[in-house]
N, C-alpha and C positions, 0 to 999 in steps of 0.2 A: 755391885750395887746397881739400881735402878732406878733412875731420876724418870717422872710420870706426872703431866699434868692433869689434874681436877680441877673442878668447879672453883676459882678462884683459887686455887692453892697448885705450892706445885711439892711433892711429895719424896721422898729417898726411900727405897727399900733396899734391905740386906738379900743377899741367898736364896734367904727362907722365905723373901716375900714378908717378913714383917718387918711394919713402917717403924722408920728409923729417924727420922726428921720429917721438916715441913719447912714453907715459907707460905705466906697466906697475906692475899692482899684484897682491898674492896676495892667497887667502882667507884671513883670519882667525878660524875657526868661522863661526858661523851669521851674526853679528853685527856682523862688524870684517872691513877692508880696511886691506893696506897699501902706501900706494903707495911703490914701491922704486926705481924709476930715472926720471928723465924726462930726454929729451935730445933736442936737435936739431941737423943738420947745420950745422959755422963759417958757411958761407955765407948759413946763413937765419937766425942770429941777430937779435935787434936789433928782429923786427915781432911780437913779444908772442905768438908760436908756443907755447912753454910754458908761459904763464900759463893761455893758452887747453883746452891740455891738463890741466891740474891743474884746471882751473872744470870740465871734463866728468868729471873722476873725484867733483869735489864733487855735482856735481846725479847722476851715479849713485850714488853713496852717499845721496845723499836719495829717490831714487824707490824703492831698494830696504832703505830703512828700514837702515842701515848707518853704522855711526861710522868715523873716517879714521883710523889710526897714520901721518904721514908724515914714512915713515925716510928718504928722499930728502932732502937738502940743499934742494934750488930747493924741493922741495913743504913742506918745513919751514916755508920760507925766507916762502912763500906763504901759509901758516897764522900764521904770524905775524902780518901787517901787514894781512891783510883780515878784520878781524872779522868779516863775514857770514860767513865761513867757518866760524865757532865750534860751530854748532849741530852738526858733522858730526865735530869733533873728538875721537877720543877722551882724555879727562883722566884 
């Protein structure tokens, strides 16, 4: 697999180079990011694909001095239960 960030999003591909997940976030002003969807195809469920995606939008919001809104469910869901994640969250 190959984790690849895009234009606001940041991407999983298989092998074969087809895309296999997402996580996709907007800008919010200068400051804030929110991430709004993350998803991965049924068949690749299950091997931590989307966690792994929502920890890349956490260390980009850290390198680029940026707090998290995650309006997404899974990335909510993720803000939750991993305290290191805190420092990036917006309260």
């Amino acid at each position: 697999m190959k984790y690849v960030e895009e234009a606001n999003r940041f991407v999983v591909y298989d092998d074969q180079m087809t895309e296999i997940g997402e996580m996709t976030w907007s800008n919010a002003g200068e400051s804030m990011i929110i991430i709004d969807h993350t998803f991965v195809e049924d068949d690749q469920r299950g091997q931590g694909i989307a966690e792994q995606l929502v920890a890349l939008g956490v260390d980009y919001a850290r390198k680029n001095q940026k707090k998290v809104i995650p309006l997404c469910p899974f990335a909510k869901k993720e803000f939750d239960q991993k305290k290191d994640y805190q420092d990036v969250l917006k309260k």
